[in-house]
C-alpha positions in Angstrom: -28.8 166.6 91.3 -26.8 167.4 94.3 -29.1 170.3 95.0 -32.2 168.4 94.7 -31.0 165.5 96.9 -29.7 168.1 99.5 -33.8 169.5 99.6 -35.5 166.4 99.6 -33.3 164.9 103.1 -33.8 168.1 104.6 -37.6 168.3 103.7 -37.4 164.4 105.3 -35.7 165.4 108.4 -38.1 168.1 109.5 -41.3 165.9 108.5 -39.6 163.6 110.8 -38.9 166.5 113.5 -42.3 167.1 112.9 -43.7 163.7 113.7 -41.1 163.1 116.6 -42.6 166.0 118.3 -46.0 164.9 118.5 -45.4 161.5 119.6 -44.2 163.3 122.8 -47.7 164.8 123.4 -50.0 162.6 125.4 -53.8 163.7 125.6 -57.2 161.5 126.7 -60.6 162.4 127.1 -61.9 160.4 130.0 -65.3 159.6 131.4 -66.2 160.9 134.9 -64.8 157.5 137.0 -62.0 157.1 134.3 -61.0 161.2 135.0 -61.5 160.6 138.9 -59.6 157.6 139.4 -56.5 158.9 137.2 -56.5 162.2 139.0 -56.5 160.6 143.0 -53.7 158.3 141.2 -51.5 161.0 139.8 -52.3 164.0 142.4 -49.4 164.5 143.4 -47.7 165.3 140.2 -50.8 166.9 138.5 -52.9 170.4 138.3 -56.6 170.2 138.1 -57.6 172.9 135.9 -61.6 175.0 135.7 -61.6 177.0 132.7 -65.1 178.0 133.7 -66.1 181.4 134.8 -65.8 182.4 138.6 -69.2 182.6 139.0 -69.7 178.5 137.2 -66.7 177.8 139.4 -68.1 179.2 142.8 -71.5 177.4 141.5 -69.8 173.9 142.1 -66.6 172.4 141.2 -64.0 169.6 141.5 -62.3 169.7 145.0 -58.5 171.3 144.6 -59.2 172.6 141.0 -57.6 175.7 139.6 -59.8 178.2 137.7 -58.7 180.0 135.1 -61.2 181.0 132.9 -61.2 180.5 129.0 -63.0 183.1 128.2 -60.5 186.1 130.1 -58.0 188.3 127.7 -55.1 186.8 130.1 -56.4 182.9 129.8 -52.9 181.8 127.7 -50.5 184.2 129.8 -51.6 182.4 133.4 -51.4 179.1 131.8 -47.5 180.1 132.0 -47.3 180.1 135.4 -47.7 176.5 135.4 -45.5 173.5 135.8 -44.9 172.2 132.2 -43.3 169.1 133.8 -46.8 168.3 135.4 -49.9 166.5 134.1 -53.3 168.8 133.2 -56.8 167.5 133.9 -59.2 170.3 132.6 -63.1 170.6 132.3 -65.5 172.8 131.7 -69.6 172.8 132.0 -70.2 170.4 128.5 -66.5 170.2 126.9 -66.4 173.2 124.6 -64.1 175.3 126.5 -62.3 172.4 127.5 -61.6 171.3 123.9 -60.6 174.5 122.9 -57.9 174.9 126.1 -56.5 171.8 125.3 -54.9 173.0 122.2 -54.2 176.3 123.6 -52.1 173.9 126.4 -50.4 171.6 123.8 -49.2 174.7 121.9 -47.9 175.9 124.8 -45.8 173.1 125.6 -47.7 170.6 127.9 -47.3 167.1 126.5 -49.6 165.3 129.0 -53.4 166.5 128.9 -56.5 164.7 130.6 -60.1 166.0 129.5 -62.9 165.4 131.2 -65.5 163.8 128.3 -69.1 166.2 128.7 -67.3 168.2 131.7 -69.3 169.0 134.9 -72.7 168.1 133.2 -71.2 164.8 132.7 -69.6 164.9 136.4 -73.1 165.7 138.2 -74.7 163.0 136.3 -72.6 160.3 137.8 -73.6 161.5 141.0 -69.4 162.3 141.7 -67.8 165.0 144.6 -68.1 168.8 143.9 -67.3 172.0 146.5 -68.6 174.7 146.5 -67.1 178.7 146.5 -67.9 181.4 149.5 -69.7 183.2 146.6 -72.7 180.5 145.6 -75.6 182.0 144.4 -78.4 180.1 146.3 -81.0 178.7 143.7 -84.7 178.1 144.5 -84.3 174.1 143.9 -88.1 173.8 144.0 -89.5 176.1 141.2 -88.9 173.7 138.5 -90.2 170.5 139.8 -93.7 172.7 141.2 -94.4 174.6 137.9 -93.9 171.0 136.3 -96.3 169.9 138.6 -98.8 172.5 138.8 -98.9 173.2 134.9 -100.8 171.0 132.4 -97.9 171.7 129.7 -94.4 173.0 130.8 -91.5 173.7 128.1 -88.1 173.9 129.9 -84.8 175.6 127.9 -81.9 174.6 129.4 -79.4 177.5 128.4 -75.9 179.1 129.9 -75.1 183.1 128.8 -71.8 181.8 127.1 -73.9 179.6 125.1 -73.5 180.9 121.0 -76.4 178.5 119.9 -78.7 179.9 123.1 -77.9 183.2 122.3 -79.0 182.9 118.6 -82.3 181.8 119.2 -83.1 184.4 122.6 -85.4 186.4 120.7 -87.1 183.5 118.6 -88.0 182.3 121.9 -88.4 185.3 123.5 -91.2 185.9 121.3 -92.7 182.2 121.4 -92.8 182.4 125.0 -94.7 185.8 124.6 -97.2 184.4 122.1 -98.0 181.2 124.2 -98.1 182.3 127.4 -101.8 181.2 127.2 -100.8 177.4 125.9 -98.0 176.7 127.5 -95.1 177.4 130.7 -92.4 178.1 129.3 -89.4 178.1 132.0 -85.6 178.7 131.0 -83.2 177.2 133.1 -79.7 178.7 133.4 -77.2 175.7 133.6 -74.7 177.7 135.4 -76.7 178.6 138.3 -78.8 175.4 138.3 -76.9 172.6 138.7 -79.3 170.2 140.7 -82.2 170.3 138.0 -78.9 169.8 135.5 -78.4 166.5 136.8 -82.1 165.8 137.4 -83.1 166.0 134.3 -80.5 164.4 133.0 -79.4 167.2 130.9 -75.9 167.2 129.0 -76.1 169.2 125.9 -76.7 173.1 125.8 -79.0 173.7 124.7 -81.7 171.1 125.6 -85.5 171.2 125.5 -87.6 169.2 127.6 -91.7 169.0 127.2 -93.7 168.1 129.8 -97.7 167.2 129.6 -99.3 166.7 132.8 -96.1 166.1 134.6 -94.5 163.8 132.6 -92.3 164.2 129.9 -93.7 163.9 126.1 -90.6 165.4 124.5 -86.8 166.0 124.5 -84.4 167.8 122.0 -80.7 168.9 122.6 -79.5 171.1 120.4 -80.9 174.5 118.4 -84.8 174.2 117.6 -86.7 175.8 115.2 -90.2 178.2 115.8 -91.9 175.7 113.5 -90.7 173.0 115.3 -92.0 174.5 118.6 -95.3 175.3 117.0 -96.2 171.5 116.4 -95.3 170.7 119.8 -97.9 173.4 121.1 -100.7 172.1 118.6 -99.7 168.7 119.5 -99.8 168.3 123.3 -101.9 171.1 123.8 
């Protein structure tokens, strides 16, 4: 009986360890104003972190962020070299990378963690501050807006190269693109690179699907689509 007592206060003890721990931790997921006001608050005993790529960060980022990028082999060893004792607010493009660093940060040690909800999609839509790096790649902002205008039906794919879902369905509409070239424009739009028609379009998911028909838009879809699904849309705005 001894024994079994003995086991069951030291099973208690480190459930309680357990839960003790955790209450230490203190993470939030913020809207753009909500991330922006905390951070000018706390700035001084905070670091702003990009897990983006160099080339998304260069593209347009939050003044006096930090990139290190999720994706690298060294992405847990330079979180490290930061100040446990400080607060983290991290983004991304749409949250995915974020979400994912976030637990990388708490097992790490980091007990106070700000996200910022929908990332730097979210962040352009509200029309808040960005900088830009030396290296910005210089987009033609007109294209999209002119073949919208100048086409009779115009299918735009919103897509980034890190994008799994985007990836998946390349050659499905690689091959839809190739069999409708006579129907319809079919114009993909890297995210990365394009941040203006990003926020003009309202665009917040990758990927996203937008349908226009005579320059206005008929349709909308974030998310993976299907060739069937795209082969209605043709016979029905055609």
């Amino acid at each position: 009986m001894k024994i079994i007592r003995l086991l069951t206060l030291m099973m208690m003890f480190v459930l309680f360890a357990c839960s003790e721990s955790n209450t230490n931790v203190v993470l939030a997921q913020l809207s753009p104003s909500e991330f922006q006001n905390k951070l000018v608050k706390e700035a001084d005993k905070a670091v702003l972190l990009d897990v983006r790529t160099p080339g998304e960060f260069e593209g347009g980022h939050i003044e006096n962020a930090q990139n290190i990028d999720y994706n690298s082999s060294d992405f847990a060893t330079k979180l490290d070299a930061l100040d446990k004792t400080k607060k983290v607010f991290v983004y991304c493009l749409s949250g995915g990378r974020s979400s994912a660093a976030v637990s990388v940060l708490e097992q790490k040690g980091f007990t106070d963690v700000t996200e910022l909800d929908g990332g730097m999609m979210a962040w352009r839509n509200s029309g808040m501050k960005e900088v830009f790096g030396k290296a910005t790649k210089v987009v033609a902002r007109t294209s999209v807006a002119s073949v919208i205008a100048s086409k009779d039906l115009v299918l735009l794919d919103f897509f980034a190269e890190w994008c799994v879902p985007c990836k998946k369905m390349k050659p499905m509409l690689t091959q839809f693109e190739q069999e409708t070239k006579e129907e319809l424009s079919f114009l993909r739009v890297d995210a990365d690179q394009s941040a203006e028609e990003v926020k003009k379009y309202g665009v917040n998911v990758l990927p996203t699907f937008v349908l226009f028909k005579a320059g206005k838009e008929v349709w909308r879809k974030e998310g993976m689509v299907t060739r069937s699904e795209l082969n209605e849309l043709v016979k029905k705005f055609k």
